[in-house]
FIVO-329537 format. One record per atom (N, C-alpha, C): z, x, y; residue in one letter. Coordinates in pm, whole numbers, plus 50000, padded with zeros to 5 digits. Example, Ala and Ser with C-alpha at 12.3 -4.5 7.8 and 13.67 -1.06 7.14 Angstrom:
<torvexs>
507805131949431A;507805123049550A;507805132049670A;507085128549775S;507145136749894S;507875129050003S;
</torvexs>
This chain:
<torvexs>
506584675246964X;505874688046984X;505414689547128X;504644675547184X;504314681447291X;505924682847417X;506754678247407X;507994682947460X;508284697247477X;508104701547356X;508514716447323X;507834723847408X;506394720347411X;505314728347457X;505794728847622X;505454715347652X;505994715047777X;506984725047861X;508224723547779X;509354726847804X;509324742747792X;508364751347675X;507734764047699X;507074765647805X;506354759947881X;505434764348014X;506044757148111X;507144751048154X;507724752848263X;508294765948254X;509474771748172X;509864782848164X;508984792348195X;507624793748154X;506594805348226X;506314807048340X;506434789248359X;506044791548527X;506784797348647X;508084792848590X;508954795348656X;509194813248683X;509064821748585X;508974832648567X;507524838848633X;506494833148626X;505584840048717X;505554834748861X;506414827248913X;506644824549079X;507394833749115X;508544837249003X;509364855249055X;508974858249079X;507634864349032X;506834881749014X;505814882449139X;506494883749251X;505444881649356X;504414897149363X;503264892449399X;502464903249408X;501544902549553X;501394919549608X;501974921449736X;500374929649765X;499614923649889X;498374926049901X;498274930950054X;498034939850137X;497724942050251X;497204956950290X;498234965550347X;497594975950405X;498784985450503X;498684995650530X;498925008250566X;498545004350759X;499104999450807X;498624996550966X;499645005451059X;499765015251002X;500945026751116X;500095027151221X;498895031151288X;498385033251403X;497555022251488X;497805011451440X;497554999651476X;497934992551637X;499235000251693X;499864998551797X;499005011351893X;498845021351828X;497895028651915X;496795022751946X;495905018951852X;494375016151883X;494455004051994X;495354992851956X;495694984952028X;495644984852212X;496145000852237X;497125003252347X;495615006252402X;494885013552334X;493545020552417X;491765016952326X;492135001652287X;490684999552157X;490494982452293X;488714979552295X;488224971052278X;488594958152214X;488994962252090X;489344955451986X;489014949051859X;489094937751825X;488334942151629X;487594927151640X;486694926051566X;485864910451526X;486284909751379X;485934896951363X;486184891351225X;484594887451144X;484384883051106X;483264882750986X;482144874951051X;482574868451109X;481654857651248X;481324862251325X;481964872951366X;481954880551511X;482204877351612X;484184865951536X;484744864051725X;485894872251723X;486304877451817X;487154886851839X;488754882651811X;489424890051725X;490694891351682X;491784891951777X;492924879651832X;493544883851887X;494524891851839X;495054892351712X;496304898651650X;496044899851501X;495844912851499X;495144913051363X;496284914051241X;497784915351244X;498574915051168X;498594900051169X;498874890951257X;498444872851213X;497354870551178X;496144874451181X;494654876651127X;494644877751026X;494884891650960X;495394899850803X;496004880650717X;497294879550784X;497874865950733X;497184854550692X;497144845350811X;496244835050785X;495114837350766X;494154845650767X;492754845950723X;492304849750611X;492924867150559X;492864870350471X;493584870550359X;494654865450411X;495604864450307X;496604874250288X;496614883950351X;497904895850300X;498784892450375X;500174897250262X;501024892650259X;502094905150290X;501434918750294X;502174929150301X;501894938850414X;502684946550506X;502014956150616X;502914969550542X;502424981850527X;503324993650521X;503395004450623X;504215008050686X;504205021050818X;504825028750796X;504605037550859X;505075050750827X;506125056250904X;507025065550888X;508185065950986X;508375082750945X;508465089851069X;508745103951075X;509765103551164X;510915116151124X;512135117751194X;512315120351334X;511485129351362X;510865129351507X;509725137451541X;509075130451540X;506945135451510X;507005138851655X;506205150551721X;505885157551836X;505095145651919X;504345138651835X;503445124351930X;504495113851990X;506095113451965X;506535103452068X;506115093352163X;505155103952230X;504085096752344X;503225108852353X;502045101252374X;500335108052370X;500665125052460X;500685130652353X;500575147952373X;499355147852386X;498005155852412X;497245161052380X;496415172252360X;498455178952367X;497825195452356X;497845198152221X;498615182252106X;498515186151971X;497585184051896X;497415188451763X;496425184951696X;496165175251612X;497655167551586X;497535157451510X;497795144351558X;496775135451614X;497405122051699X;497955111451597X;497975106951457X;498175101751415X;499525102551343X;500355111151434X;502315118351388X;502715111451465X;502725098651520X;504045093551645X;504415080051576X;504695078751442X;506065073851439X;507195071151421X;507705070451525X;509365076651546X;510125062251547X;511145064251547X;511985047751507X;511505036651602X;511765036051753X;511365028551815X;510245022151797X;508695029051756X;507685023951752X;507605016251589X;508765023351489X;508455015351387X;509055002651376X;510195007651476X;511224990051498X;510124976551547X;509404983851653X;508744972651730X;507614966551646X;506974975651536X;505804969551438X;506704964651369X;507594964251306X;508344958751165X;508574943751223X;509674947451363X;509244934151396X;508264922651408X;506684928851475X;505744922151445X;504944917951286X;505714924051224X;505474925551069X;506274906451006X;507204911251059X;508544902851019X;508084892251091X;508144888751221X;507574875351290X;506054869251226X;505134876751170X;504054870951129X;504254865850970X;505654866450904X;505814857750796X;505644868650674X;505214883250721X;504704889650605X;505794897750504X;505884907950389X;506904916550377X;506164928150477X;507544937150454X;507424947950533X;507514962050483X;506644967350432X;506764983950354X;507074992950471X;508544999950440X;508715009950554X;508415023150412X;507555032550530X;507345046350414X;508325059150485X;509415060950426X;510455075450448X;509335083950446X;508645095850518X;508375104350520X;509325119450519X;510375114750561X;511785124450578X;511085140050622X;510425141350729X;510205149350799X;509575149750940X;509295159451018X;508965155151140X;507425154751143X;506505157851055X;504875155451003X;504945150750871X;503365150950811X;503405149650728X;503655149350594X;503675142050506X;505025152350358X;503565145550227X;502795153750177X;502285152250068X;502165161149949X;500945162049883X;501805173449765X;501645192449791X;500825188749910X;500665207349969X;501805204350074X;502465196250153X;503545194750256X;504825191550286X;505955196550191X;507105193350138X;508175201250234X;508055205150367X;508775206550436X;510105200650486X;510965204050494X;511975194550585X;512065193250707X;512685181150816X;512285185450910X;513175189751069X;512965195351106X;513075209451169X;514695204951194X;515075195651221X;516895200551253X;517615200051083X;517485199951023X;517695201050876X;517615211350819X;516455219750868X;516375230850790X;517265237450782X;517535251550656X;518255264250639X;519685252350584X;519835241450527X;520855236450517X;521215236350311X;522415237050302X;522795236850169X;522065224250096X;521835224149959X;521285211849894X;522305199949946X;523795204549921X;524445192549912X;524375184150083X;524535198050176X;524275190150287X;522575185350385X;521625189250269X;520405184650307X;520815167250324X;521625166150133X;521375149450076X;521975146050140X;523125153750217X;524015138950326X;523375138350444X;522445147950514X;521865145250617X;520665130550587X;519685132650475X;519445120750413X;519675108550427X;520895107950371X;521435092550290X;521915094650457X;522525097050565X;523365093250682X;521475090950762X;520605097450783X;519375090250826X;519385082650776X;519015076950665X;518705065450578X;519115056050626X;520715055350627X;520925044050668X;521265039650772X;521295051450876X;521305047751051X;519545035751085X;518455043250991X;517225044551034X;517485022350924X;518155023850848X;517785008950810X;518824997550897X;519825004450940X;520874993251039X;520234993251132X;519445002351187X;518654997851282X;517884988851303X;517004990351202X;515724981351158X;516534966151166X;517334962751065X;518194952551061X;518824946951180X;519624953151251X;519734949251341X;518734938951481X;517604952251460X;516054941251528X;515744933651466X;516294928151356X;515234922151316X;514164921251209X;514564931451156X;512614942251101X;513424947250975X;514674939050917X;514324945250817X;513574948950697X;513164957750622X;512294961950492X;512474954850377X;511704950750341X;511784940550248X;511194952050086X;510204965150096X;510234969749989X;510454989850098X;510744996450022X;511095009250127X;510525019649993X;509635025950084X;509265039649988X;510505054850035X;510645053649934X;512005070449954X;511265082849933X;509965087350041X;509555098150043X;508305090750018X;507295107150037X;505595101650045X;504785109349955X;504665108249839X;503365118649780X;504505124349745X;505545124149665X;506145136149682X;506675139049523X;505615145549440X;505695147949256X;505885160349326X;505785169449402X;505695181649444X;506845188449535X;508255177749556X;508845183049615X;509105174749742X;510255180949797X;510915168449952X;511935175850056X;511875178050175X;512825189150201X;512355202550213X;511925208950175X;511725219150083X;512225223549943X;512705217649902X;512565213949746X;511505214349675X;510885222349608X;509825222149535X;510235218249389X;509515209349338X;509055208449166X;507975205149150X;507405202849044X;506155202648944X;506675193548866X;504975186648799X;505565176648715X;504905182848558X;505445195848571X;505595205848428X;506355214548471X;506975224148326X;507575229448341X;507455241648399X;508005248548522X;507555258748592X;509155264348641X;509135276848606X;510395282348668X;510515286348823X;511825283248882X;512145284949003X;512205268749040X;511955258748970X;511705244849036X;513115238849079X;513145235849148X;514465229249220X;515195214949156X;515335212049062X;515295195649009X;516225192649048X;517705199448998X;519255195749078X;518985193649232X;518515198949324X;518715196949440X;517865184749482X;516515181549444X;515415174649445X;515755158249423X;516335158649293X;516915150149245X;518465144849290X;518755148749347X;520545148549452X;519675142049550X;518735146449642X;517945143049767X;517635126749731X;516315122949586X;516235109949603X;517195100849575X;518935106949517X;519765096149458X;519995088749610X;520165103349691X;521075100949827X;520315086249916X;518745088249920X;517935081749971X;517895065249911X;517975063849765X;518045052949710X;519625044749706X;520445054349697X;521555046949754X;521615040449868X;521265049049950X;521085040150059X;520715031750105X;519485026950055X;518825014850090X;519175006949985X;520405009449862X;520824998849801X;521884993649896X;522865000149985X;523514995450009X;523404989950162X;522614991750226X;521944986350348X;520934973650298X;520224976250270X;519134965150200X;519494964550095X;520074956450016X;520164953749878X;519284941349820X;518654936649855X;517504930649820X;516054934949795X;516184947249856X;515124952749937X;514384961549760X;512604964149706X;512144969849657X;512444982149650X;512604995849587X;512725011749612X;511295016849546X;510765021049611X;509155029049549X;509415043949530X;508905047849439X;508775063749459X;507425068149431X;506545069649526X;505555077549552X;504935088349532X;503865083349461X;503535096649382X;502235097649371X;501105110449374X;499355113149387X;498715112949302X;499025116249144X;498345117949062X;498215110248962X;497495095649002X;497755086948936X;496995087348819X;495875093648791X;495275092648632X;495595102548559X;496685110648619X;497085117348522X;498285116648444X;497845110548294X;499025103548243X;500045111748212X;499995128048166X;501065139248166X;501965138848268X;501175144548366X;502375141748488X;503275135248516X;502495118148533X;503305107348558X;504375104348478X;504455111748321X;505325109948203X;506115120048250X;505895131448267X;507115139748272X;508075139848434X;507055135948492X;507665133848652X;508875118548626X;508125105848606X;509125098248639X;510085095948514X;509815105248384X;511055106148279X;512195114348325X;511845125048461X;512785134348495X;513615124348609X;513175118948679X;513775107648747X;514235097948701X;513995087648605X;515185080648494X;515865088348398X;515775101948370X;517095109148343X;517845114048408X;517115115548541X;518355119848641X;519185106848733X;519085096648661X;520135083548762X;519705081248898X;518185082148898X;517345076849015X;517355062549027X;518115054749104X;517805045249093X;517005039949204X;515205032849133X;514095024149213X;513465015549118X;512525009549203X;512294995649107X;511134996049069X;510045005449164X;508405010649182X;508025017849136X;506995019749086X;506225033749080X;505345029949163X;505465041349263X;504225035649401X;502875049249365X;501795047249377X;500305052949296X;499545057949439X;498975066449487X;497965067149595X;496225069049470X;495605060649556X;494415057749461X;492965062649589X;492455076149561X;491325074549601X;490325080649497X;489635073449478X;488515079049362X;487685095649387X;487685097249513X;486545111649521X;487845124549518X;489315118349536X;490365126249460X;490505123749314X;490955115449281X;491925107349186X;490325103249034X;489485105849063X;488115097348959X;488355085048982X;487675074548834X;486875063648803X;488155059548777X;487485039548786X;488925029248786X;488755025548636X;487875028448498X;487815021848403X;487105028148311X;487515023348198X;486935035548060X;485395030648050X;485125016448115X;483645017648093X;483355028448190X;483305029348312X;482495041848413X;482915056848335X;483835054448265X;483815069248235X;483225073048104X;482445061548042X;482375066147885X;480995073147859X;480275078147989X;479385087147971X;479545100448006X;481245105148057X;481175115848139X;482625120748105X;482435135848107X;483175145048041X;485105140548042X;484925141948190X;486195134648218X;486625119848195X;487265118648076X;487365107048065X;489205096148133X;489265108148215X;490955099748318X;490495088948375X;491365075648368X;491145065348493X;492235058848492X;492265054048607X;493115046548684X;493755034848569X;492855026448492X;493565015248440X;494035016748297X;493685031748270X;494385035148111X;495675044548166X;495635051748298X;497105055548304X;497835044448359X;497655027448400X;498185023448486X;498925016948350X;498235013648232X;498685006048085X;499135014248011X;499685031448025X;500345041447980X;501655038848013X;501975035648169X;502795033748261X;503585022948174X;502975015448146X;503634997048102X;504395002248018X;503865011547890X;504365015747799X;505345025447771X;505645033847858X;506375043247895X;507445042547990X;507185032748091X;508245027748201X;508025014448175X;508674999948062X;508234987848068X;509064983848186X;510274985048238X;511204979248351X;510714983948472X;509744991948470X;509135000348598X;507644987948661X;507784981548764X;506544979648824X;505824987848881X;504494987648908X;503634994348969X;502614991049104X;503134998149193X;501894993649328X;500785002549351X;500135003149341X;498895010449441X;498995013249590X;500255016849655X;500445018849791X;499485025749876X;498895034449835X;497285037049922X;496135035249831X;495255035049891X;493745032949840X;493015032149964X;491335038849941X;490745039450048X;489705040449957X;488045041250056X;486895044850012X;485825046350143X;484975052350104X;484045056150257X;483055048250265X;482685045550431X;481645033650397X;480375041550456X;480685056750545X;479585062350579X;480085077150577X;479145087850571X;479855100450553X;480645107150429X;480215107150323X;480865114550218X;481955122050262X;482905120350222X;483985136150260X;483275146550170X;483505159050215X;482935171850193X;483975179650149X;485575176950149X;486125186850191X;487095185250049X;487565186849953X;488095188849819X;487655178849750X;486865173549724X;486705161349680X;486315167049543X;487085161749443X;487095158849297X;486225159149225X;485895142249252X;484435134249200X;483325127749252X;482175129149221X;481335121449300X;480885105749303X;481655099249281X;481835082149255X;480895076749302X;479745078549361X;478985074249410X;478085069849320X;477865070149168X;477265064949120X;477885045149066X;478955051149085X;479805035149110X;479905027149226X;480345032749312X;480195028949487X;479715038049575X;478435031849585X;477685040649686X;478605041549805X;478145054849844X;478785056650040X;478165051450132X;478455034750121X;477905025150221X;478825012650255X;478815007750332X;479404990350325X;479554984450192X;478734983450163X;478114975849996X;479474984049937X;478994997649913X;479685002249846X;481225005249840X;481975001049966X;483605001249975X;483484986349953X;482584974849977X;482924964649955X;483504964249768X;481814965849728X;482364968249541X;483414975749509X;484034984849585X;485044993449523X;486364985549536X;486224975149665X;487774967149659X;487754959449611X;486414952849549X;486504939649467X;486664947349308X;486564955949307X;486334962349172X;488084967949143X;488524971649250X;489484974849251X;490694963349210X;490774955349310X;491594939749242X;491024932949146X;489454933449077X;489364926248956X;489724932348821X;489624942848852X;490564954948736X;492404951548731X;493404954348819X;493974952848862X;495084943448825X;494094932348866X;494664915048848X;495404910848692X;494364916948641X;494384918448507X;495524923648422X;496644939048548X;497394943848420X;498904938248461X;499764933348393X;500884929048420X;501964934148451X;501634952448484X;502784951948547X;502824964948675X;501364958148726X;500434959448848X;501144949448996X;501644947549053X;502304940949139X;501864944949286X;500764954649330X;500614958949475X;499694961749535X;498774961649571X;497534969049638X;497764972349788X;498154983449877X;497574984250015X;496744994350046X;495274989550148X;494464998750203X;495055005050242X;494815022350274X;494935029450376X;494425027050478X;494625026450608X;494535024650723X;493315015650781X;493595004950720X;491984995950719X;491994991250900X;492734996350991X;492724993651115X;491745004751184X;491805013051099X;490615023751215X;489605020951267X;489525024551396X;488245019351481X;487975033451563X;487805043651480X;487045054451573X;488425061251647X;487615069251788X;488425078451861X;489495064751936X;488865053851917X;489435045052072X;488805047052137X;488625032952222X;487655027652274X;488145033252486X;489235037752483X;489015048652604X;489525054852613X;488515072052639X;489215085552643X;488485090552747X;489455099052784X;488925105052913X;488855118152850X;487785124052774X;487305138752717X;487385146452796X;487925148052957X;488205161652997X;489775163552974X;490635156752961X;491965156752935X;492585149952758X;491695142152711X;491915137352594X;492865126952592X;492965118952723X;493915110152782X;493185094252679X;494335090352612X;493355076352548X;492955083352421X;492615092752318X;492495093252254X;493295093952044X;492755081951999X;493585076351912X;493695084851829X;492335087851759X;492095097451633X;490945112151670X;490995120351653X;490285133651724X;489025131251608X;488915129251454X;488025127051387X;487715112351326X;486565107851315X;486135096351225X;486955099451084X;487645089350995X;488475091350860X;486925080450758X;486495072950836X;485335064850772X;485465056950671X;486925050650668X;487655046950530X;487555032350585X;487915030850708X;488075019050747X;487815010250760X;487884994250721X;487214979250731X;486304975950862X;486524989351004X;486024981451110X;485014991751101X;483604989051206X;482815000551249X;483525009251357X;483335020751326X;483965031051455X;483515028551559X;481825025251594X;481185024051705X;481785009951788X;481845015651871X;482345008551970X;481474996752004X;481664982452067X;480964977052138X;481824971152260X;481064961652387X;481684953952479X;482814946352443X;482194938252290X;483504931752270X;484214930952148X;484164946552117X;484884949552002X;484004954751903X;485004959251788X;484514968751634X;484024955751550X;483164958151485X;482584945351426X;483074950251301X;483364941651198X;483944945951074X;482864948650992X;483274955750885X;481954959950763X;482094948650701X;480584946450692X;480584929350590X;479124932750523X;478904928250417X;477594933150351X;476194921250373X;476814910950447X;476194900750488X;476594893950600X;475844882450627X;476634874350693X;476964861350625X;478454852650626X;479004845450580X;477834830350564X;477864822550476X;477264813050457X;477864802450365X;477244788950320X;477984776550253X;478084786650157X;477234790350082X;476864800649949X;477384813249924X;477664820150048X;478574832050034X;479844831350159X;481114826150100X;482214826650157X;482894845750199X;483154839650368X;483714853050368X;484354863450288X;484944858350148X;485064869650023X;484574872749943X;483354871249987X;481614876449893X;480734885649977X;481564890250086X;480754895150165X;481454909350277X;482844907550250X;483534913950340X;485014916850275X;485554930950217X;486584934850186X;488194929850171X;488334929450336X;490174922850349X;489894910350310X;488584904350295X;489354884650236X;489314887950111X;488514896750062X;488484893449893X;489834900249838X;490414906049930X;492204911849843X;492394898949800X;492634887249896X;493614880049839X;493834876149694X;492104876049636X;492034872349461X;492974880849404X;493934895349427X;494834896749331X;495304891049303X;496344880749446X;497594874549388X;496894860149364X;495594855249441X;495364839249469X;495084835449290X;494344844049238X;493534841549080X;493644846848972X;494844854348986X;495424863048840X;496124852348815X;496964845448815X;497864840348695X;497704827948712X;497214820448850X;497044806448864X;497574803048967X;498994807749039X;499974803149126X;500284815549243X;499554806249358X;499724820549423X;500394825149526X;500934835249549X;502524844149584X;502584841249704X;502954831149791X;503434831649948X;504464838149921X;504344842450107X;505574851750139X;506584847750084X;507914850450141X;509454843950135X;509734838550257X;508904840450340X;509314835550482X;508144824750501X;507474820250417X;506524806950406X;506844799050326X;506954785350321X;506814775150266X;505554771250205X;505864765550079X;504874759249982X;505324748949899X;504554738449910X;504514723549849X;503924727549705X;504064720149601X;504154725549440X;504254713349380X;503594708449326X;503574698749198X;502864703749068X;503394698948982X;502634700148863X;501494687548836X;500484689448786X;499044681648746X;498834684348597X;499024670248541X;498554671448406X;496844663448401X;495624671948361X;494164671148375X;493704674148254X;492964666648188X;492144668748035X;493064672748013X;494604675247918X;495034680747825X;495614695547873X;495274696248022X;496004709648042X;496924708848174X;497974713448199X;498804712548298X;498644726748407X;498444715648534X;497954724548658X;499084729548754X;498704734448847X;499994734148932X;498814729249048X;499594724949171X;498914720649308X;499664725849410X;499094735649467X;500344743149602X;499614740049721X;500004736949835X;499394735849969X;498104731849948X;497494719649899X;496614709949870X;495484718249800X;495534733549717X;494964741349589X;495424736949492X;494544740149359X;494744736649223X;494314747149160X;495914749749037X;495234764549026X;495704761148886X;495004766848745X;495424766748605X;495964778248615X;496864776948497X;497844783248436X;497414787848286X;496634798648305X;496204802548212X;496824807648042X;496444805047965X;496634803247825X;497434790747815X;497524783547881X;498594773247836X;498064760647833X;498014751947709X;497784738647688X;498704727847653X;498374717447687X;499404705547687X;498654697347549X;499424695447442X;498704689547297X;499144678847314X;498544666547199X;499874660647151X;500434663847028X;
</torvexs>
């Protein structure tokens, strides 16, 4: 008997070292702040030389995602435009992917497939594309696609998971649909657009993750009729990628909601999902929360009785966020939105706007905006001690508990090495990776 047993939990184990699960962040403007920021502190308050090797060895993420527009007006610092956070264009995403790729991490490239932004009010195509037939939108597509991934490859940088569009339940191109039934909706053409896109990165990257990106994550209607119209239409991806902000999107759990009218959340549509798409994984590709400044401006819900609008309170929302999370099995992703923000940048010359990163505070971000001599000091709700380890106190270390303490064994890159033995202790069999000891939960060794 105890053979058998045995011989059952190697087989598990072996099966949860597959299932890697992917923890980091959204760092597209990271090379800007860089170019014109002070720079960032860590929890101690010594200054960061490279915060994508930082992110790595310190905190543990294992994932960077950027963003890529066809050709965004920011190329190089305009500042007669209004949006500074549109410049990236291939070159600048080649050169981060690379730094992505050299620091050991994966690499999320996000298709935006336009020359701004593409979310569910912004489904434009972009500008040399337009006025073009459906069929020759999808070959303009799939021929970007895969110029924009031989490239990558070629440097170096190739994508290890690739989102095919951004936010986009609402349409791509100009393609409009709904995820109900509404006449005039484009599905034949819509649906031609993501085959073109996912082919492509099967046959350029064929290793590589396919996400499809989508806003309305607690709403379990949608998400049913949206990605049933995409596995009936011969979409082939491997993701369901989720954008998660609570003062859009509500509460992460049926306890916060079981006093209040609205009862949608995040972890009963995320266990709808399991059930409805079981071959479908799921990431959380954005998530954010405010640490000062309420947004004012469409906001949903007022979550603040869950996470206050403070430090404290984005701290609890990311620990709350991966301890929920950890939990559902076929949950595989978490990245912050733009946890690199540090304000306007640390030099602008306000009569010309020369040096300036971001025109508004977003207040989402892990660092303080305010500037100092020697850098953005990070939001931490304390300071570190024997008793409170930097992930009791400060956001980016405590990601790592998705992948470090959900199942027992935890997910290095593919481009890292890890030492692995098994430990048999009181009656239960351990694993030991890079001199950690981690159980393997539900599983006992009898005789």
């Amino acid at each position: 008997m105890r053979k058998i047993i045995l011989s059952l939990f190697l087989c598990a184990c072996v099966g949860m070292q597959a299932q890697t699960r992917y923890v980091g962040g959204d760092i597209s403007m990271l090379p800007r702040f860089e170019q014109y920021s002070s720079g960032y502190k860590d929890v101690s308050g010594q200054k960061i030389n490279d915060l994508i090797s930082w992110c790595v060895t310190k905190c543990g993420w294992n994932t960077f995602r950027v963003r890529l527009f066809v050709n965004p007006k920011q190329k190089e610092p305009n500042y007669q435009t209004a949006d500074y956070a549109v410049c990236q264009d291939l070159p600048y995403v080649t050169a981060l992917g690379q730094r992505i790729k050299a620091a050991g991490a994966y690499f999320m490239l996000d298709f935006h497939y336009s020359d701004s932004w593409v979310d569910a009010g912004h489904i434009q195509a972009p500008q040399a594309w337009k006025g073009l037939s459906d069929q020759l939108m999808a070959d303009s597509l799939s021929r970007y696609t895969h110029r924009v991934l031989q490239t990558l490859k070629d440097a170096g940088a190739e994508p290890d998971l690739v989102q095919v569009g951004n936010e986009i339940m609402y349409g791509l191109c100009g393609m409009q649909v709904h995820p109900y039934d509404k006449s005039g909706d484009n599905w034949e053409g819509y649906l031609g657009l993501l085959r073109a896109g996912c082919n492509a990165v099967r046959e350029e990257c064929p290793e590589a993750k396919i996400i499809i990106h989508t806003d309305r994550p607690s709403n379990t209607g949608y998400n049913s009729y949206y990605y049933n119209k995409l596995v009936n239409g011969n979409v082939d991806f491997d993701i369901i990628g989720l954008s998660y902000y609570p003062f859009w999107h509500g509460y992460l759990n049926s306890e916060q909601v079981a006093d209040k009218q609205d009862k949608n959340n995040l972890v009963n549509a995320l266990n709808n999902l399991r059930t409805l798409f079981p071959t479908k994984r799921v990431h959380i590709v954005e998530c954010a929360y405010n640490y000062q400044y309420w947004p004012t401006q469409g906001v949903n819900y007022d979550t603040q009785d869950a996470w206050p609008c403070s430090v404290q309170g984005q701290y609890q929302f990311v620990r709350d966020l991966v301890d929920n999370l950890r939990e559902l099995e076929n949950v595989d992703g978490i990245s912050y939105w733009y946890p690199e923000d540090a304000g306007n940048g640390d030099y602008v010359n306000w009569t010309t706007k020369e040096g300036l990163v971001e025109e508004t505070w977003s207040n989402r971000g892990f660092w303080d905006e305010n500037k100092s001599t020697s850098g953005h000091a990070i939001n931490r709700t304390a300071a570190p001690s024997a008793s409170k380890p930097a992930s009791d106190v400060c956001a980016p270390y405590y990601m790592r508990k998705f992948y470090r303490d959900s199942e027992g064994i935890e997910a290095v890159s593919h481009q890292q090495s890890a030492v692995s033995r098994k430990v048999l202790r009181d009656g239960q069999l351990l694993i030991e990776r890079n001199g950690e000891t981690y159980t393997i939960h539900g599983v006992q060794i009898k005789n």
